[in-house]
C-alpha atoms as one frame of an Amber mdcrd trajectory, in Angstrom:
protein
  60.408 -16.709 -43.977  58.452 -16.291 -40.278  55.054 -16.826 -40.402  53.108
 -14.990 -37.735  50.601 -17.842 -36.479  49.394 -15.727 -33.601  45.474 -16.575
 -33.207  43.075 -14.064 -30.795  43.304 -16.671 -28.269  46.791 -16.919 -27.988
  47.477 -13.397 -28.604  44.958 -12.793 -25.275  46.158 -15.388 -22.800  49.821
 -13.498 -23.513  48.340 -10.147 -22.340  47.014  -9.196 -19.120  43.717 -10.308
 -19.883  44.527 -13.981 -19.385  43.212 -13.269 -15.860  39.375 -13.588 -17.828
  40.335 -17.351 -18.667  40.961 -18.041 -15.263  37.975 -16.625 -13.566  35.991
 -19.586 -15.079  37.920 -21.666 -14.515  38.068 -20.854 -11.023  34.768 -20.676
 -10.204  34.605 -23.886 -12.732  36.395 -26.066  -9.917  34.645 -23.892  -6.959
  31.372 -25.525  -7.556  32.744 -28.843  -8.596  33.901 -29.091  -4.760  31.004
 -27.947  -3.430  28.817 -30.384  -5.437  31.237 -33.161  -4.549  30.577 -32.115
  -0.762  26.742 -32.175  -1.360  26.943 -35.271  -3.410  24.965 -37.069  -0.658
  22.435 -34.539  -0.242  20.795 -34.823  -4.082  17.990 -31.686  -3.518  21.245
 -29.435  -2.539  22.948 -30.643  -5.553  20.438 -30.094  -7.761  19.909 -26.338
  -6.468  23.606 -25.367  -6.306  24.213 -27.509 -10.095  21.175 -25.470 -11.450
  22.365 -22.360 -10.042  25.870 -22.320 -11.536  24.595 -23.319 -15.109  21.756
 -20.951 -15.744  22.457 -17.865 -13.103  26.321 -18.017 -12.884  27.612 -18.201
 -16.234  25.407 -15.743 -17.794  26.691 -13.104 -14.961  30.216 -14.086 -16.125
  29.745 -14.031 -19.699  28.615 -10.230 -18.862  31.732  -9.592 -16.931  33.940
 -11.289 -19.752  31.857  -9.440 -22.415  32.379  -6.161 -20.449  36.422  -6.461
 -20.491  36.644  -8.440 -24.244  37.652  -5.307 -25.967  37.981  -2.146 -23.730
  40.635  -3.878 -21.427  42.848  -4.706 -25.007  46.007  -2.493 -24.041  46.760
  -2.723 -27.795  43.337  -1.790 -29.372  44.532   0.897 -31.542  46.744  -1.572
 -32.940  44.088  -3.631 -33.996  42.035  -0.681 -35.402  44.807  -0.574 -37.616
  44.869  -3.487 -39.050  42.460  -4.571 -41.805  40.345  -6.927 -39.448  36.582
  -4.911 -39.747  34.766  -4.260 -36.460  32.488  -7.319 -36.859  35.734  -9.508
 -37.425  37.268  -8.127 -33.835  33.557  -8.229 -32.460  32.863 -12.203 -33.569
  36.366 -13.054 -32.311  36.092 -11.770 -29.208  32.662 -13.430 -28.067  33.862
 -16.532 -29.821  36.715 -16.671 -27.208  33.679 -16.100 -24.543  31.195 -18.474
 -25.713  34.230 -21.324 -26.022  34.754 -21.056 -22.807  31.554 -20.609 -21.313
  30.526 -23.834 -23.199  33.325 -25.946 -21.991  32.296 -24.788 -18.342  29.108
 -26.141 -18.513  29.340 -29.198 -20.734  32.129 -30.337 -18.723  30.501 -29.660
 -15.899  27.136 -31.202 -16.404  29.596 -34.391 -17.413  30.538 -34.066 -14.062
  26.786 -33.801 -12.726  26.609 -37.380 -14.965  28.985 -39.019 -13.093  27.967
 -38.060  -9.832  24.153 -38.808 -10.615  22.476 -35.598 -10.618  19.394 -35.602
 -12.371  18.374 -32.465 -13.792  15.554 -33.791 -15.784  13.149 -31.581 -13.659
  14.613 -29.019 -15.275  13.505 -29.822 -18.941  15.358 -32.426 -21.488  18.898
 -31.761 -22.333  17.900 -29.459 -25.113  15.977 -27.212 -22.742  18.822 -27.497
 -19.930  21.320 -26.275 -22.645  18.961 -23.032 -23.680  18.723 -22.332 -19.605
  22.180 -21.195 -20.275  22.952 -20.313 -23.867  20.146 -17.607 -23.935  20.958
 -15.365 -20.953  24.861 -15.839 -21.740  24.106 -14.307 -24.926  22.100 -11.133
 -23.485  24.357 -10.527 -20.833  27.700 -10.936 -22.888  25.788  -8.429 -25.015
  24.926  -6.550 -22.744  28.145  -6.198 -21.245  29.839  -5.499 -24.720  28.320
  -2.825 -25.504  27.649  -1.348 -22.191  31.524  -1.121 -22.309  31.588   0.310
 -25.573  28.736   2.816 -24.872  30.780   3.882 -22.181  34.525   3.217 -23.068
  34.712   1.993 -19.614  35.369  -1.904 -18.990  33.988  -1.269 -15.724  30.619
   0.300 -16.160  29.518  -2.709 -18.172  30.717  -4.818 -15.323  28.326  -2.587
 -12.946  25.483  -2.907 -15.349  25.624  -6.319 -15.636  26.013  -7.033 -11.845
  23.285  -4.706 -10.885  20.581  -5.909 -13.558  21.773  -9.358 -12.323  21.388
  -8.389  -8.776  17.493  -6.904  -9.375  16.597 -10.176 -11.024  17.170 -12.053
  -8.752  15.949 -10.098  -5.894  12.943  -9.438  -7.555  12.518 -12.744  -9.271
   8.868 -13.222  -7.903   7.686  -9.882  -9.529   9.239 -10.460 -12.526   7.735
 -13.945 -12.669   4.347 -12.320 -11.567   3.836  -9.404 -14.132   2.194  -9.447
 -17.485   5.296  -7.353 -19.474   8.575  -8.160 -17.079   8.431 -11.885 -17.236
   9.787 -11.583 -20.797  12.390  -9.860 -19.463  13.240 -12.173 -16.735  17.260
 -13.800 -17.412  17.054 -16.499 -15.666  13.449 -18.753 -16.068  14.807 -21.461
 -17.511  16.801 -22.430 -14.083  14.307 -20.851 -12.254  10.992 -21.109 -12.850
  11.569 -23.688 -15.840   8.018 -24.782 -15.453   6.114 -21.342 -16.769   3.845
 -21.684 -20.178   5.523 -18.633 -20.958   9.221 -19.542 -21.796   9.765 -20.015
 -25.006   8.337 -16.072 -25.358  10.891 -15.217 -22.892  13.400 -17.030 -24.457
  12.346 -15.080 -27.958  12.468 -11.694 -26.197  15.860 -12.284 -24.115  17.467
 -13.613 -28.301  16.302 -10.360 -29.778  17.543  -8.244 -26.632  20.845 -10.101
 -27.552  20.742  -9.619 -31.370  20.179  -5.755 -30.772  22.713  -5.532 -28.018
  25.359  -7.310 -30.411  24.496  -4.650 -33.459  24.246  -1.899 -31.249  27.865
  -3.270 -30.063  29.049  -3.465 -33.520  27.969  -0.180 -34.290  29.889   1.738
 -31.412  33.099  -0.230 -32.639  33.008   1.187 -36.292  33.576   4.343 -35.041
  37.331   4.337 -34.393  37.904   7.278 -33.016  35.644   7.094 -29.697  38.428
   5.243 -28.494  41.818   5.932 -29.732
């Protein structure tokens, strides 16, 4: 008797969204040669090293949450089967989160080896939150942007745009009373503010919300069959 051992990850890399596995990994090895060109220059590689683990990822783990379940060609088939909405949901940013944590692990390995210190950036605790907490509001984001929308590629815009305005405006965010909790990215940035572990609580429930608003949308079937 055939037994179907098809996991999500192996049923996705076979469809046309295998293209989201490579964009890490391509951008993965794109700062891993510019760091190696920098090695010399320490303050450079600490900038660019910082950059890619607390302002990059989360912008791709918005892109990847955007396209996780939109871009499925065969998502009515899945509606169909018994798998519940928080089953596809959990699967989905599994896949994301995997791969967003092997791009920075392996990459701060790399940092290791090269000796860049990032200790001015907190201990390796506080270096792992700088990415784990605005990778989970903007893959949140970005899922249920999508789903809000049934459009893969307004999410994409959303996230790109509030990414864009952070950063842009990262000194008025830093500066006002209300939008510094809202601020993505102060634990690569401005790592040093008394007020980050509040913006770290705000930018977790912003998540939490975004995920069960998410979840939500994707009970109801029949927005997008």
């Amino acid at each position: 008797m055939n037994t179907n051992t098809t996991t999500p990850f192996s049923y996705r890399m076979r469809t046309h969204q295998s293209g989201q596995f490579w964009l890490p990994a391509a951008i993965w090895a794109f700062f891993v040669i510019v760091i190696g060109f920098f090695g010399k220059s320490i303050p450079s590689a600490v900038e660019i090293s910082i950059s890619y683990i607390g302002v990059v990822l989360p912008l791709l783990g918005g892109i990847l949450g955007a396209y996780a379940i939109m871009d499925d060609p065969v998502l009515e088939l899945h509606f169909s089967s018994p798998r519940s909405a928080i089953q596809m949901l959990l699967e989905r940013t599994i896949i994301i989160f995997g791969l967003l944590t092997i791009s920075a692990i392996t990459f701060q390995i790399f940092l290791h080896l090269l000796a860049v210190d990032l200790s001015p950036y907190g201990n390796t605790w506080m270096r792992q939150l700088a990415w784990i907490i605005p990778c989970l509001t903007l893959t949140a984001l970005g899922t249920f942007a999508a789903l809000f929308s049934t459009q893969s590629t307004t999410g994409v815009m959303l996230v790109g745009m509030i990414w864009i305005v952070e950063l842009v405006a990262r000194g008025w965010f830093l500066g006002h009373p209300i939008a510094r909790y809202f601020f993505l990215f102060g634990g690569a940035l401005a790592p040093t503010v008394d007020f980050l572990n509040q913006n770290y609580i705000v930018l977790i429930i912003l998540g939490i919300l975004f995920f069960g608003s998410a979840w939500c949308l994707l009970k109801n079937q029949e927005r997008y069959i």
